[in-house]
MARSEMAR-931688 format. One record per residue (C-alpha): residue in three letters; x, y, z. Coordinates in steps of 0.02 Angstrom, whole numbers, padded with zeros to 5 digits, always signed. Layout:
% MARSEMAR-931688
alaXYZ...
This chain:
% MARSEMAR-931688
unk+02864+06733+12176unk+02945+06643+12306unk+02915+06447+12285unk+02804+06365+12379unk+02862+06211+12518unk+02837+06055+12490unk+02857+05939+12658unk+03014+05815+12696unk+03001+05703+12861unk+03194+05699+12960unk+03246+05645+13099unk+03093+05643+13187unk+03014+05806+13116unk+02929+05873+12968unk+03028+06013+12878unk+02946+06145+12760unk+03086+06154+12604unk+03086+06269+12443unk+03162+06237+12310unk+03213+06307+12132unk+03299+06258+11966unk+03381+06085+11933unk+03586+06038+11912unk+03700+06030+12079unk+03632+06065+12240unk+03654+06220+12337unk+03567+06212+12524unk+03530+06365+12594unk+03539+06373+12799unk+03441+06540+12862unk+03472+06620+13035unk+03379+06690+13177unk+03259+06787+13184unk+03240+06744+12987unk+03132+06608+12868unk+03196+06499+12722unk+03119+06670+12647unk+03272+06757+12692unk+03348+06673+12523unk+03198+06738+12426unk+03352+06834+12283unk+03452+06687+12302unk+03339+06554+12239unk+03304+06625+12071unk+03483+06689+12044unk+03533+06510+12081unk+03409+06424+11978unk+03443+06536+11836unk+03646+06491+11848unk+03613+06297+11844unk+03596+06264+12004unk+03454+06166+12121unk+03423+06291+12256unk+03371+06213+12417unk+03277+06332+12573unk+03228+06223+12714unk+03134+06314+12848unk+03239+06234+12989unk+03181+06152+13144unk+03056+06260+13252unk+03061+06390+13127unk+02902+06432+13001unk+02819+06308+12933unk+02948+06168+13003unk+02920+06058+13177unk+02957+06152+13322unk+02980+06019+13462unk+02960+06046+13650unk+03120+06058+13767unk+03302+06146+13755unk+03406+05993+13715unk+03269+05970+13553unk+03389+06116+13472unk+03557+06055+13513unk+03701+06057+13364unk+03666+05875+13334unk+03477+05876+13309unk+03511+06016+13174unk+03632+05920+13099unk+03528+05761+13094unk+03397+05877+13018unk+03499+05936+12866unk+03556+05778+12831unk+03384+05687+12845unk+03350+05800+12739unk+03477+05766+12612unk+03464+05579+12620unk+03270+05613+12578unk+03296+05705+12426unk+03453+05588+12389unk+03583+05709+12388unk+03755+05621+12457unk+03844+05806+12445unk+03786+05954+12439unk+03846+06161+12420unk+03801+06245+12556unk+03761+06410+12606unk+03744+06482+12796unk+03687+06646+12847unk+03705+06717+13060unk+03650+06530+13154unk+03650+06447+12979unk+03844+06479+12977unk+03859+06429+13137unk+03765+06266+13101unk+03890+06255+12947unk+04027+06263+13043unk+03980+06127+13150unk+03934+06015+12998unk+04127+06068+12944unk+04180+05995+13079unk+04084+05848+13132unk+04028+05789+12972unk+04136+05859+12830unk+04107+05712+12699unk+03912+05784+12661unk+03998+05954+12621unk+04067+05986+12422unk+04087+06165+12450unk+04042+06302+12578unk+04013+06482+12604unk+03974+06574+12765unk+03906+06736+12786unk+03944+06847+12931unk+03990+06715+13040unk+04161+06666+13038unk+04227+06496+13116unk+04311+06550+13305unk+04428+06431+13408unk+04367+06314+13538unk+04366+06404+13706unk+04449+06365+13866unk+04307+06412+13964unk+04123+06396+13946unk+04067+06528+13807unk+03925+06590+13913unk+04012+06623+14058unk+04118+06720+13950unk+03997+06816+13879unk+03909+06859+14050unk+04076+06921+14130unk+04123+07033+13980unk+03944+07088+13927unk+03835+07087+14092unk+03663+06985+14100unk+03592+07103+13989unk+03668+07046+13834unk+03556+06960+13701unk+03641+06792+13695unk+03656+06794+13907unk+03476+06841+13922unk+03416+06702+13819unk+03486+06582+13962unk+03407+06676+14111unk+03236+06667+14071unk+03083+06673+13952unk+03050+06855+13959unk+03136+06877+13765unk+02990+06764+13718unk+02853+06829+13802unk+02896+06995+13732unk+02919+06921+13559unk+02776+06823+13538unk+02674+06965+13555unk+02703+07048+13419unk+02828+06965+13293unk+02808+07117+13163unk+02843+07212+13280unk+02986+07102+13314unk+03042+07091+13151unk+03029+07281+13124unk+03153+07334+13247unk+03256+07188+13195unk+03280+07183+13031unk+03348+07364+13004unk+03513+07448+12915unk+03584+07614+12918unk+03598+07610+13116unk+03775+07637+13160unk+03951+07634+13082unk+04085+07519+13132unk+04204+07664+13176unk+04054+07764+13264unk+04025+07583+13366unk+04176+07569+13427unk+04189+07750+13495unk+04052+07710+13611unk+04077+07691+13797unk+04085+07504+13816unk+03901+07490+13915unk+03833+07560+13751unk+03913+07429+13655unk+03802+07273+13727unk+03693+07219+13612unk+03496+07185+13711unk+03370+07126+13591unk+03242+07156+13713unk+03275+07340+13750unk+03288+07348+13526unk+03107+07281+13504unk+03048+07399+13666unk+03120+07575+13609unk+02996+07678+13563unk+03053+07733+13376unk+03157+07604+13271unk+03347+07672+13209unk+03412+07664+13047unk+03294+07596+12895unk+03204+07438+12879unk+03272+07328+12775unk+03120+07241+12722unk+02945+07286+12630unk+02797+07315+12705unk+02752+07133+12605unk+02890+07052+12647unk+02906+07097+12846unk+02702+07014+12843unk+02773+06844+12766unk+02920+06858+12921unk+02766+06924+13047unk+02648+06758+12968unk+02800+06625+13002unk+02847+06692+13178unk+02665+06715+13222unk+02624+06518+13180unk+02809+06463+13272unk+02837+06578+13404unk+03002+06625+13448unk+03042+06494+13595unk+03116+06356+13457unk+03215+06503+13376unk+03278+06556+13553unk+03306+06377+13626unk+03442+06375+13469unk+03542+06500+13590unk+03483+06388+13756unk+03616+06253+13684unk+03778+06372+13669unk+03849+06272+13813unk+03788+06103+13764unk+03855+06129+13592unk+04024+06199+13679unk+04037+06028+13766unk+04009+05912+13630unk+04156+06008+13495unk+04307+05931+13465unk+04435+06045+13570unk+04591+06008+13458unk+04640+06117+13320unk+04522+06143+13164unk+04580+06131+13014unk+04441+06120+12877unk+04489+06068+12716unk+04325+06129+12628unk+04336+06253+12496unk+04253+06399+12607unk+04188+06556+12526unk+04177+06697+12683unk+04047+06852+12645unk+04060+06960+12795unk+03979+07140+12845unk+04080+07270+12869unk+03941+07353+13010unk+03881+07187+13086unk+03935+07256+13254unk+03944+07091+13331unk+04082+07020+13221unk+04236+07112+13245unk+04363+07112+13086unk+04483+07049+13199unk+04384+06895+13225unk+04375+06866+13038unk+04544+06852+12998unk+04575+06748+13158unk+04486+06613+13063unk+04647+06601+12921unk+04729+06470+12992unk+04591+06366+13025unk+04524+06345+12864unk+04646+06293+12714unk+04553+06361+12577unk+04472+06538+12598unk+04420+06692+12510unk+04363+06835+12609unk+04249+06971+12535unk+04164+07095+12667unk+04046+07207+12601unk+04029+07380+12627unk+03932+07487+12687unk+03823+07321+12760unk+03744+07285+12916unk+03691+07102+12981unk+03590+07059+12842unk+03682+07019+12717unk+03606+06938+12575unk+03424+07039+12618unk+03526+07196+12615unk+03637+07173+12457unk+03563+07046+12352unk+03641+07100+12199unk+03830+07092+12283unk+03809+06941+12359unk+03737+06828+12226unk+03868+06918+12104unk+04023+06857+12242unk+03924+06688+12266unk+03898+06647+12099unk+04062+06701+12026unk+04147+06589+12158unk+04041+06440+12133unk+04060+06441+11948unk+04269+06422+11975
């Protein structure tokens, strides 16, 4: 049984947080489209190891504030968030653990505010160097305006489209078993950008959903009382967040645990390994066969890796 929240007021907004166990703290940062849910084996294999699992619905997600306006979701709000949060349940330093935007997030926290972090482990999401250029004009000259991440900028048609039907949604999401890396990457290269929006409007789903019939309706419930424009305006702030990042070279000192995918499409092993020098202490594990959702998908292999490695 997944816990129930209980309610923490930060910076400004009121955050929906479950918890389990007692001993160190472990805070669990979820990713889009996902729910402090998303950690639903995690908790209790924490809690059972010693630790005090922490699963904040974060801010315009679930249960959690969803504030009006773009700038509402930029890196610093989040930030402020978690560490509201923290200061609320008196926790100095924490463990943390980032999934898709929650490793993103991470990384920002790694560098901008490294003395609330004892330990940290990112999954799928590796830490990439500052760019020259702004990262959405990037994106739109390699991938076209069709790409998810592009799209999000242009307009509110992703969601429109979303809010109607968020199990839906969810459904053509949340899936594994779609494509293999080396299959990918034999695909012409206008087959290779990624559209959310023509994925929820395809007629039949690929692969195999990764979730329960019970478990998609708690996802359908949250995203059905939020709506999708918080989770989305998250994206709206890839330039604003590009802005405000130190442009020198990273070096994080953090002991960093790294769980990647080997099928999540999106993250290249090239890009995986580029993130070696820039972070002192690493350990790599990339599971496989996985898709994008990691810890949903392979429970059991990711609290075994996460465990083991917070234990040393």
């Amino acid at each position: 049984m997944f816990p129930e929240p209980r309610f923490v007021d930060t910076n400004g907004i009121r955050m929906a947080v479950h918890e389990a166990g007692s001993g160190p703290p472990v805070v669990l940062l979820h990713g889009f489209p996902e729910l402090a849910y998303s950690w639903r084996f995690q908790l209790p294999a924490l809690a059972a190891a010693g630790y005090r699992a922490i699963a904040p619905d974060l801010r315009g997600y679930g249960r959690t504030t969803a504030p009006d306006g773009v700038d509402a979701y930029a890196a610093s709000e989040l930030i402020a968030d978690v560490h509201g949060l923290m200061d609320a349940l008196e926790i100095p330093r924490a463990m943390f653990v980032g999934h898709d935007w929650g490793a993103l997030l991470l990384w920002q926290m790694a560098l901008l505010a490294p003395e609330r972090i004892e330990r940290m482990v990112a999954l799928n999401v590796p830490l990439t160097p500052h760019l020259p250029a702004d990262p959405i004009t990037l994106m739109r000259q390699r991938f076209g305006d069709r790409f998810y991440i592009v799209n999000f900028q242009d307009s509110d048609e992703a969601d429109r489209l979303f809010d109607a039907d968020p199990a839906r949604v969810i459904d053509r999401l949340m899936r594994k078993n779609q494509v293999r890396r080396a299959d990918w990457e034999k695909l012409p290269a206008d087959m290779r950008v990624i559209s959310l929006i023509d994925i929820v409007q395809r007629e039949h789903a690929s692969g195999d959903p990764v979730l329960t019939p019970d478990e998609l309706a708690v996802f359908a419930a949250g995203f059905a009382r939020s709506g999708f424009t918080g989770p989305i305006n998250w994206y709206r702030n890839w330039t604003r967040n590009w802005e405000a990042q130190a442009t020198g070279d990273y070096d994080i000192r953090i002991p960093t645990l790294f769980i990647g995918a080997a099928d999540d499409v999106v993250i290249p092993p090239a890009m995986i390994e580029g993130m070696r020098p820039m972070v002192r202490d690493l350990e790599v594990h990339v599971l496989d066969p996985c898709s994008h959702w990691t810890q949903q998908e392979r429970p059991d292999d990711v609290n075994r890796i996460l465990l083991d490695w917070l234990a040393r």
